[in-house]
N, C-alpha and C positions, 0 to 999 in steps of 0.2 A: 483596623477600621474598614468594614462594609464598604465597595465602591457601588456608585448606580450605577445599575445595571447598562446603561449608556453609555458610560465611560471606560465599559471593559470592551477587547480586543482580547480574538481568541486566533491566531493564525499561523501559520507552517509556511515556512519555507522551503520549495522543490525545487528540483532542476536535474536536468544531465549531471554526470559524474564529471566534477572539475569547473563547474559554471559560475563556484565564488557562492555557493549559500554556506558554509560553516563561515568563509571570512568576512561575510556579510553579519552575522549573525555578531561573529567579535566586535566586532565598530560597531552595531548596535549596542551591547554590552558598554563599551566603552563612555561612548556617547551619552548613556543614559545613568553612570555614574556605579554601574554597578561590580564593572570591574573598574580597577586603579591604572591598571595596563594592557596593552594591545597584547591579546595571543595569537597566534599564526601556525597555522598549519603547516607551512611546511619545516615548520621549526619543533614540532609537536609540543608546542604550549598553549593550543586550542582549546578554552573553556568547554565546550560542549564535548569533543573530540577526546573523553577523557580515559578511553580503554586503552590500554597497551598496545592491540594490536591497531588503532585508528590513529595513534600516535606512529607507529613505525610507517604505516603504511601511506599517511597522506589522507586517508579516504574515511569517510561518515561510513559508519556500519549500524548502529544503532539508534534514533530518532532520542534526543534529549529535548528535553523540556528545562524551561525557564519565565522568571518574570519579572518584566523593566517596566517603570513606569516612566511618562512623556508628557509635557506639558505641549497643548496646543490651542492655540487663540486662549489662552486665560483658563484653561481646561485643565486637571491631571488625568492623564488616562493611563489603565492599569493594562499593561498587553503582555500576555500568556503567548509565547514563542515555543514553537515546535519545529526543531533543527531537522530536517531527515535525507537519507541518506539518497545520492544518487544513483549506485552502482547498481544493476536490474536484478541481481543474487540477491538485494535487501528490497525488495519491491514492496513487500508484504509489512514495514515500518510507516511508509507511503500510505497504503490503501488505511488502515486504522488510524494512521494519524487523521487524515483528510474524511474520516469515518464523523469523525467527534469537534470537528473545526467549523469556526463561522467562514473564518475568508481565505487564503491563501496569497504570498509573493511567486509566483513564477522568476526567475531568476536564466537568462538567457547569457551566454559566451557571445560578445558583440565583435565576434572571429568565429568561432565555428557556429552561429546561429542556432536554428531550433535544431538539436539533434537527436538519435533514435531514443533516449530515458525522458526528454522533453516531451515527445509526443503520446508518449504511457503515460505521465505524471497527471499531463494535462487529461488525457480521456480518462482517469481517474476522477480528477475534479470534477469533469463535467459530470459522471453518474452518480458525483452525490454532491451535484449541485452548490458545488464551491463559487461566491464570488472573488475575483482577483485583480491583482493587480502585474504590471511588467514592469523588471529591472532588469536593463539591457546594461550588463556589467564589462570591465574588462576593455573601455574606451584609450585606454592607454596601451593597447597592445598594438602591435602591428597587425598590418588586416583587420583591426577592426571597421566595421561599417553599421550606422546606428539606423540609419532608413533600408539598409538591405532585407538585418531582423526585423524589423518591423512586417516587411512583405512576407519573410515566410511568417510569421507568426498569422498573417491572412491567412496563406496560400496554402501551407501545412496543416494548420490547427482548426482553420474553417474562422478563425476568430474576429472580433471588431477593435481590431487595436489604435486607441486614439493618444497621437502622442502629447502631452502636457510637459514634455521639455525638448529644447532642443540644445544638443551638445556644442561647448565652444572649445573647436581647434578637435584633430583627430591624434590616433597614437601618442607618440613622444609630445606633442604638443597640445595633448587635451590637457585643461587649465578648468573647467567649470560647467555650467549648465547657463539656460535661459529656461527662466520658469514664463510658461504661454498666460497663465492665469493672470499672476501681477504682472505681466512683462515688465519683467527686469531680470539682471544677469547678475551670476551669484559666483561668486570664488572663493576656496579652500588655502587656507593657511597650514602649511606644510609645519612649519615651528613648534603650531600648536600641536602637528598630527589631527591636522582636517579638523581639531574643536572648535576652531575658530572662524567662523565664513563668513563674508562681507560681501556688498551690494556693488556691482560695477556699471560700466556702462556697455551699450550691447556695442559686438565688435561691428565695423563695417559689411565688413564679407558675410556676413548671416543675417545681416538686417531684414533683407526681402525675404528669406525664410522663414524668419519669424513671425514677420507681416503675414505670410499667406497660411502659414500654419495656426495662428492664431484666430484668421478669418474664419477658417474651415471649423476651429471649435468655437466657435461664438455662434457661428451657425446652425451647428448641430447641437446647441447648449437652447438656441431662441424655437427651437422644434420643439422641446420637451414642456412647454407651455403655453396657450395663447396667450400670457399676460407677456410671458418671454418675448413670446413672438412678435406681438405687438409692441413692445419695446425696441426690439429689435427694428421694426420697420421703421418707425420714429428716430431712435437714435440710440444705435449698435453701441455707442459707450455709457449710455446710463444704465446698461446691465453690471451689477455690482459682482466682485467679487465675491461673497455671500452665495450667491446667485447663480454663478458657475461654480461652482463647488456641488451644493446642494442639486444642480441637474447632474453632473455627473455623478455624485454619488449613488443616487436614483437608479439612472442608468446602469451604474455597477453591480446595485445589487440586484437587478431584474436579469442580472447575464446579458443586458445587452451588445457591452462595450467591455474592453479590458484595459483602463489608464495604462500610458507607459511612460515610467520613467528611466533615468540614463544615470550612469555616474563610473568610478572605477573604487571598491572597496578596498582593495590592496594599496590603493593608493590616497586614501582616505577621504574620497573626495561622493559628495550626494546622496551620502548614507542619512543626512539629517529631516533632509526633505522628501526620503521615503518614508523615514517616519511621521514626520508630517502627511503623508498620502495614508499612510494606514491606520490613522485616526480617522481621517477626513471620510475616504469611500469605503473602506472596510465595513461590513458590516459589527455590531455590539447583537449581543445573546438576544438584545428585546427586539430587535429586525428581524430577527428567525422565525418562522411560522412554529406552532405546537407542536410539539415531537408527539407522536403517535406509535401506539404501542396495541396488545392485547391484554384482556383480563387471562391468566395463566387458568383457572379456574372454568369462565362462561364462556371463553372463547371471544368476546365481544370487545370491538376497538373502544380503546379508550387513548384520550389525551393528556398531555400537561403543557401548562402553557411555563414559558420563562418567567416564571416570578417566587420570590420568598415565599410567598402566603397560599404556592399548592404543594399539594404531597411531593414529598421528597422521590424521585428518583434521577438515577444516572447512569452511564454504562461504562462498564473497564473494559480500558482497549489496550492495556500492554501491561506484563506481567513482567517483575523480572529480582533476581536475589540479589542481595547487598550482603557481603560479609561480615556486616553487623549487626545488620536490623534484621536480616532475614525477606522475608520474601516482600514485594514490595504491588500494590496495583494505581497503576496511574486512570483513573478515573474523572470524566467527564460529569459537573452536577448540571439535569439540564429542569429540574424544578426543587424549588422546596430548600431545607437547608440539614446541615448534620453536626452533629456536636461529638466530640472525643468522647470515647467512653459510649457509646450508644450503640443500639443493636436497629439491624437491618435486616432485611428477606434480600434473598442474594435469588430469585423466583426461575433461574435457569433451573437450578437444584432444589429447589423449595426449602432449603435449611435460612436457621438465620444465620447471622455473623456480627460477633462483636467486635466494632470499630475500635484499637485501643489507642490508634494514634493518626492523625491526620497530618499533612505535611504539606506545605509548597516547595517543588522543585527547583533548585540550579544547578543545572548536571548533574552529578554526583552527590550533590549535599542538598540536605535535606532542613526545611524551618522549621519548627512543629505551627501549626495552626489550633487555634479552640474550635474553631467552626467553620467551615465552609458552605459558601453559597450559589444560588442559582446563578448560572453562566459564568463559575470559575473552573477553571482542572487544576486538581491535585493528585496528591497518592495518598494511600493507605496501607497503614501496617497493623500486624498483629489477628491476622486472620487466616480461616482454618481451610476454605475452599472456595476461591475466586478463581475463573477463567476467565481469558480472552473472552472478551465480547459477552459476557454475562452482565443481565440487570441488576443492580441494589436499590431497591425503593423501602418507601415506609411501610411496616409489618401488616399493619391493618388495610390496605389500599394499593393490594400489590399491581404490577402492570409489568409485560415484557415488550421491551425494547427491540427492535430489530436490529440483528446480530450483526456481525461482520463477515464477510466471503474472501476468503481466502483460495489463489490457485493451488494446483496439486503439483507435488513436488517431482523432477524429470531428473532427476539423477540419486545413483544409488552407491554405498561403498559399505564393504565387509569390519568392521571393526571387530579387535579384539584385546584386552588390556596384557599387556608385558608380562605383570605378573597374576599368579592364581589367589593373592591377597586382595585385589583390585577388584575382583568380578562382581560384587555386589555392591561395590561403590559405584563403580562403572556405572552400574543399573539404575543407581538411584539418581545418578547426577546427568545420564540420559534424558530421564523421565521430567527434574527440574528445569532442565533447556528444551524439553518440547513443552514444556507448560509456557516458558517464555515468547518460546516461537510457532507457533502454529501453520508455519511451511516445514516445520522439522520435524521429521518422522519418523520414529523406530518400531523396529518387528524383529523377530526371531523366525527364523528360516525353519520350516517345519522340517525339512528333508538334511540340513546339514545343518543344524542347531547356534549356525553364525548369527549374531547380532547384526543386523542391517541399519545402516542410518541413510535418510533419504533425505533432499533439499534440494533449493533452486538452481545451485550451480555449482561446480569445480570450487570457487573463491570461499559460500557458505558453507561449504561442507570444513575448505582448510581449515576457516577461522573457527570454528565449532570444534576442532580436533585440535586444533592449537590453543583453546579455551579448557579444554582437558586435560591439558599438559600445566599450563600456567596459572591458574586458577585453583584447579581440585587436584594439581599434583598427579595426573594419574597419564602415566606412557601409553600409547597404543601403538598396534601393528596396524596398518589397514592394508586394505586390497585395491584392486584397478576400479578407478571409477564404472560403473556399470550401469546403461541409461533404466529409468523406470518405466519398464514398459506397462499398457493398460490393455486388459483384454475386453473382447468386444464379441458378439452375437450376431450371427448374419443371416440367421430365418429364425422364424417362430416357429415350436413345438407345445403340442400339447402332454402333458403327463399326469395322469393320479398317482400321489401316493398314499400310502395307509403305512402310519407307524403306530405300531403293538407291542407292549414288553407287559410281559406278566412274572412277577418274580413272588407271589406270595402274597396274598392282602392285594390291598389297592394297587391296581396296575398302571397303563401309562397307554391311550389309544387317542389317535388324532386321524382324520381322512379329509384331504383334500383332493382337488380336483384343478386343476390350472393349467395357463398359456403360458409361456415366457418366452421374450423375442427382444429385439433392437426397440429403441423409444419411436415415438412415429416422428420426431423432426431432430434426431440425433443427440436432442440437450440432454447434459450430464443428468446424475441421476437418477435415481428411481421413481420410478411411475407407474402409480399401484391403483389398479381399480377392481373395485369390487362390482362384482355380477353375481353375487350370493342373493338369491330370491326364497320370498316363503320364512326367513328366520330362521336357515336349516343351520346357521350359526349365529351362535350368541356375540355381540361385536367385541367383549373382551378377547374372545379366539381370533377373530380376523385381523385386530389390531398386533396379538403375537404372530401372526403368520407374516403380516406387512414388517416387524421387527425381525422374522429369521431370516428374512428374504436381505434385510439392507444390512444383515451378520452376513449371509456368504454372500452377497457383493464383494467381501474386503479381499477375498479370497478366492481367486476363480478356477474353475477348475484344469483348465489347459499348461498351466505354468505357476500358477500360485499370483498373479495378479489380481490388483482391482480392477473389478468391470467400471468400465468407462460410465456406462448407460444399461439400465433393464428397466423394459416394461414386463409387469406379470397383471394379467389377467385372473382375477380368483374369479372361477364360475360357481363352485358348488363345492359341498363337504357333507362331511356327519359329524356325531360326536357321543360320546357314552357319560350318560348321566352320573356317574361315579369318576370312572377312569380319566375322562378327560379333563385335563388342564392346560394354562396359557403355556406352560414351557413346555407340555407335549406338542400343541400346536407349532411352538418355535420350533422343535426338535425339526419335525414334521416339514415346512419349509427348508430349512437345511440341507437337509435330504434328500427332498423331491427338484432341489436345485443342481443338486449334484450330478444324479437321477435325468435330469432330464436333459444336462447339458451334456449325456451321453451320445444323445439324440441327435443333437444340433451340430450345426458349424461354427466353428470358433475359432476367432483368429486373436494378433494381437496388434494391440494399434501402438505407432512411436511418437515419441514429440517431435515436432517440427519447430524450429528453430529461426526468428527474423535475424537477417545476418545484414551489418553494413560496412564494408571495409571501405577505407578513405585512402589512395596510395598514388606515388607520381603516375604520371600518362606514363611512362617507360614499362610500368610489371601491369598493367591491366591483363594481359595478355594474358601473362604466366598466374594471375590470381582468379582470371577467369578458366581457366582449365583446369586448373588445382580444384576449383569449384566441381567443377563437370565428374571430375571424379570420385567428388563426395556426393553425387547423388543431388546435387545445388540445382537448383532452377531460379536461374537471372531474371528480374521478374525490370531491372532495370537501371541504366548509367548514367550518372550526370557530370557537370561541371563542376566543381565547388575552391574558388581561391586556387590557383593552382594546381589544384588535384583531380584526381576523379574518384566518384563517388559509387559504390558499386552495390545495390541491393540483392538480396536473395533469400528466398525458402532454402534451411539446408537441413536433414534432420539430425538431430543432436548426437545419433550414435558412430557418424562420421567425422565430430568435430573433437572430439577428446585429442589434445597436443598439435592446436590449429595454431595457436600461437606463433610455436617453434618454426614452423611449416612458413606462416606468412612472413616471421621475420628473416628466412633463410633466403626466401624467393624474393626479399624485396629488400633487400640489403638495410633492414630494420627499420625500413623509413616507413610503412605503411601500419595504419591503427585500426581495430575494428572494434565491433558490439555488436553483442548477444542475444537476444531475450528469446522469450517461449513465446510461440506462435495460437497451434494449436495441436491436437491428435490426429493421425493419419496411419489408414490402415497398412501394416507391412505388408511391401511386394510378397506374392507364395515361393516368390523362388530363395527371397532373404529368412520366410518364416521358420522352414525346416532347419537352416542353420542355426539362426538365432536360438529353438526352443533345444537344438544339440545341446549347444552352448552352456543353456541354462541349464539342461537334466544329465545331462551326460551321457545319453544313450540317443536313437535315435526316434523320432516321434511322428508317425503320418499322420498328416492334417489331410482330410477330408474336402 
């Protein structure tokens, strides 16, 4: 049965690696009747958690999807959950889910607070304007502190965190919450496994903080109206419940504020009345402004709004194989509806594609659906050519969706399969997990014919090689991690070329004329302007010349990298009224790239790497030097719970076996993280080794 569109909830849950959102995820499940039993993580009987390697390892690697439904005030609402992974090597699970989402949980460690995959998650939400909410989890641990997070969740995130509970008793002695709305205080029945929760009374020792915590939100609830406000000046308790709900919700979804609530999952306690909060302020599909899109065809923006009654479309934002079904797309409908059995314009590729099975996910398993509707996600099976981030709308009324952006991948490794039975399997089942993953990358080495796989980190690359072994059966050798370097342009040159082949009949002549140089404000890539006056080319040609140009991008000429950034200037050309055509022109750019970057200076730029290690006062010392040697620049040290916390730029080609290194020098008590910063051009005195390295001979850079 159709829910309205009111009562659906579309939301993901993020956080730091270890911050309790998969066992967050389980007590929802739990709680909402859809599993019979609690799974746990570290017991690798975690519903969502359902791959082999996320089961050994503890850790979310893949974003599952699920749907529970929650009764709230006399309400059923239907809430579409999207688990995703913490670890910064799966970042890219993150950005697509949080792509296609109305709200989001943030999910904070009430011990280690906002930490370095917290503050990615969140500047994720914020560029694609996720409403959310805070669950300050893990109040049962030692060192926890529930108004510490709070402040950085300020101080860090820039955010408006207004908290609507407050926690009763801390660590070993946290027992419950006090909810600021109803003021009243609530407790978990441990017998039942937390299903159980009953009304208490507030404890002594927290009384005044609930008083003054609760002024402060009746206050900032009697702002968001003069009727509020007016009330409020008359008399502070005839504002109804009702009434602070609906301003806060308001406020959540304008990004003003982000609720926060508290509880400990692991320990079954305040999972019920998050769900409660993500009915309440979460945004439903009909809150969302009209997705906006282009006609593929006119070029002209076109909209849909959230409803049954406009054209159907939606965007796939994760691709991925099932060993039975075969290839599977989890897809967002954000207008319109689709029925099994029906054909679609998939308008990335302009083919259609016939839908032969529609499905709701939980985890792994699949329901079949007849139809799906506007503001639900599903998957789809039984189709010929769906990507990552491509539109499917209705055939007659096409429109493209704006895509997904995905980082480029900083690390590289040589793969090659055990035996010479495997190399074509190898090939194909490559190709099926970069279809999956679109931070995953493979090329064949033009100069020594190795198979290259590229990804975000050491852990993605494992798992992707240990996917190969257990999955598709197939052994590999591999080689030393080896970082992805990017090359880069540091003047502008001008060059004409003229490409001519005549072999008999119809020959093959193109002449350009062009600048190529660095972008003028260094953004990634190409930036193509045409200064062709007069008509002296027809735009079919210019548009192949702008196509051969972002071909050898992929490819550069100093080492075989991608150029980071090119700007080319087209000034002028010719063309021969027979001979020439669009793939002579491509030829033609190729070429005159090659050609011209003979001209130029070029270097190659490396990743730079956000580093945060967290270790006793006793090895600061010894982990600040270890840094100094890696080319690290301390950018800055803090205090954190006993430790000190230590930031730094480090670039990623000095960090391969930093682990071993920190746990040696700090007698295994110090923890760090990773992630990709941004590109920086190599020192000239590191270049000439580095491109030794690569070529094997020695190469003067200019």
């Amino acid at each position: 049965m159709p829910q309205e569109l009111k009562h659906i909830r579309n939301i993901g849950i993020m956080a730091h690696i270890d911050a309790g959102k998969t066992t967050t995820t389980e007590r929802i499940l739990y709680y909402t009747g859809i599993n019979y039993k609690i799974g746990e993580v570290h017991d690798g009987t975690a519903t969502m958690d359902y791959m082999v390697q996320e089961q050994e390892r503890g850790i979310t690697i893949t974003s599952a999807a699920t749907t529970v439904f929650w009764d709230f005030k006399g309400q059923n609402y239907k809430i579409n959950i999207i688990d995703t992974p913490g670890h910064v090597d799966f970042t890219v699970e993150v950005e697509r889910s949080l792509r296609v989402l109305d709200g989001a949980i943030a999910i904070f460690c009430a011990v280690g607070g906002v930490e370095p995959q917290s503050e990615t998650v969140w500047r994720q939400a914020d560029k694609y304007n996720v409403p959310r909410i805070s669950f300050i989890n893990k109040l049962d641990r030692s060192g926890a502190d529930y108004f510490k997070v709070i402040g950085q969740i300020k101080d860090k995130l820039g955010a408006n965190p207004i908290p609507l509970q407050i926690p009763i008793g801390d660590e070993d002695n946290f027992t419950g919450v006090v909810d600021l709305i109803t003021n009243k205080a609530y407790q978990w029945d441990d017998e039942s496994l937390g299903a159980k929760y009953f009304e208490t009374d507030i404890p002594g020792d927290i009384k005044e903080t609930v008083r003054e915590y609760r002024t402060r939100l009746i206050e900032g609830v009697a702002e968001e109206s003069d009727e509020l406000l007016e009330k409020f000046m008359n008399d502070p308790s005839s504002i109804t419940e009702d009434e602070i709900i609906e301003a806060i919700r308001k406020a959540t979804l304008e990004l003003r504020i982000t609720p926060v609530l508290c509880g400990s999952a692991f320990k079954n306690k305040g999972v019920q009345l998050l769900l409660d909060a993500i009915t309440a302020y979460l945004p439903s599909p009909e809150d969302m402004e009209a997705v906006t899109g282009i006609h593929p065809k006119t070029g002209e923006t076109d909209t849909r709004k959230p409803s049954v009654d406009e054209y159907f479309s939606s965007l796939a934002f994760k691709i991925t194989t099932d060993p039975y079904v075969g290839k599977i797309a989890f897809f967002r409908v954000y207008s319109g509806a689709l029925k099994a059995g029906s054909y679609v314009l998939n308008s990335n590729t302009g083919k259609r594609e016939r839908i032969a099975r529609i499905m709701q996910m939980h985890a792994n398993k699949q329901n079949p659906l007849e139809t799906i509707e506007a503001g639900d996600i599903g998957a789809l099976v039984g189709f010929k050519e769906i990507r990552t981030g491509d539109t499917l709308c209705a055939i007659d009324h096409p429109i493209v969706l704006e895509t997904i952006t995905f980082p480029d991948p900083v690390i590289n490794i040589a793969i090659e399969p055990k035996t010479q039975d495997d190399v074509e399997k190898l090939n194909e089942t490559l190709r099926k997990l970069s279809d999956e993953d679109p931070t995953f990358k493979v090329r064949v080495d033009e100069e020594t014919g190795q198979t290259i796989i590229s990804g975000m980190g050491e852990l993605h690359l494992e798992i992707l090689i240990d996917r190969l072994k257990r999955e598709f059966g197939i052994e590999c050798n591999q080689g030393r991690p080896q970082v992805a370097y990017k090359e880069a342009l540091l003047n502008t040159v001008e060059h004409r070329e003229v490409y001519k082949k005549q072999t008999g009949g119809r020959g093959r002549f193109a002449d350009i004329s062009f600048e190529i140089g660095p972008t003028d404000k260094g953004e990634p890539g190409l930036q193509f302007i045409n200064q062709v006056k007069g008509g002296a080319l027809p735009k079919e040609y210019i548009d192949a010349v702008r196509k051969g140009f972002e071909m050898a991008m992929m490819n550069g000429a100093l080492a075989g990298f991608a150029l980071n950034n090119l700007k080319v200037t087209l000034k002028d050309g010719s063309f021969h009224p027979v001979d020439s055509d669009q793939l002579a022109f491509e030829i033609a750019a190729k070429l005159g790239f090659r050609n011209a970057c003979k001209k130029a200076r070029l270097t190659l730029l490396e990743p730079i790497m956000k580093l945060e290690v967290s270790t006793p006062d006793e090895y600061i010392g010894d982990v600040s030097s270890d840094l100094n040697k890696r080319r690290g620049q301390l950018e800055d040290v803090t205090s954190k719970y006993g430790a000190q916390v230590l930031r730094a730029k480090v670039p990623l080609a000095e960090m391969f076996g930093y682990v071993t290194t920190l746990r040696s020098i700090t007698s295994g008590r110090a923890t760090y993280s990773l992630e990709f910063s941004h590109f920086a051009e190599l020192p000239p005195d590191l270049l000439e080794k580095v491109l030794y390295k690569i070529k094997g001979y020695v190469v003067k850079v200019a």
